[in-house]
N, C-alpha and C positions, 0 to 999 in steps of 0.2 A: 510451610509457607512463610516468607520472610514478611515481615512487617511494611518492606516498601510495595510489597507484592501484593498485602491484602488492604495498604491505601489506596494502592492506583484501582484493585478492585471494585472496590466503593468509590470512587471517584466516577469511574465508567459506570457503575450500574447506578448511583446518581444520575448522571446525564441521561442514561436512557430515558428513566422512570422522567425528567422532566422533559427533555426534549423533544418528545413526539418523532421516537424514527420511522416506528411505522406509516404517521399517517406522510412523513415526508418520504420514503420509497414510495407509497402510492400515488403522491403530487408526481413524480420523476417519473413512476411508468405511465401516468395520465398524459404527462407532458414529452414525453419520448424526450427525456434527458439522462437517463440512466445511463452512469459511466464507465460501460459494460467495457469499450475498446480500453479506458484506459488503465480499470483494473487487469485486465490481459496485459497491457503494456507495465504496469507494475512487478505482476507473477512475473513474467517473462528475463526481468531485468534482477529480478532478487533470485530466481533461478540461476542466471549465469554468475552471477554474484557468488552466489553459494560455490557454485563449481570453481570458481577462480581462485577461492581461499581453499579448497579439495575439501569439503566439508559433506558429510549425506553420503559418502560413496561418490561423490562425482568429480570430472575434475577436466582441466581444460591443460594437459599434457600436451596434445598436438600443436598449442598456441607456442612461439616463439620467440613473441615478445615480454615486456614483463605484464605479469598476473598483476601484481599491485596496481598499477595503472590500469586494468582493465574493469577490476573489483569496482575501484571508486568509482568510474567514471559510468558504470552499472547501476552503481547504486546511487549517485547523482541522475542519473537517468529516472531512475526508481522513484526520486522525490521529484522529478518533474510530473509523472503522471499524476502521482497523486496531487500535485499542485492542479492538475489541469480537471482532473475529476472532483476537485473541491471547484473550481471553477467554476463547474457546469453547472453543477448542484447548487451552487449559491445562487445562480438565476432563477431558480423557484422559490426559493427563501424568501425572496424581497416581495 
């Protein structure tokens, strides 16, 4: 394990251990904000992502145009969801 591998490690199991994830997915299913659509919309767009760059066995050969442009614009897509699913979740936070 490289050394940037086992800071971010401890970094994330810091935040756990202070942040209380647990009891904040409990606020999120109490409060029907769990951001179930747009982690689907996430998978969904790093999925075709993947396949654009032909990475996994998959690959998007039938497409025409160009791949690089589609990659991105996949994985721009990608950081919206998750922009949209921090969104939601922050309305319980406050």
């Amino acid at each position: 394990m490289t050394p940037i591998v086992c800071i971010a490690a401890l970094v994330a199991l810091g935040l756990v251990l202070v942040g209380r994830p647990v009891a904040l997915w409990k606020d999120c299913v109490a409060r029907s904000c769990l951001p179930v659509v747009e982690f689907a919309g996430f998978a969904a767009a790093m999925l075709v992502s993947t396949a654009a760059e032909n990475h996994m066995g998959m690959s998007l050969a039938w497409w025409h145009g160009d791949l690089q442009v589609v990659e991105e614009t996949v994985e721009t897509a990608a950081y919206v969801f998750i922009a949209a699913g921090v969104a939601r979740v922050s309305r319980v936070v406050r």
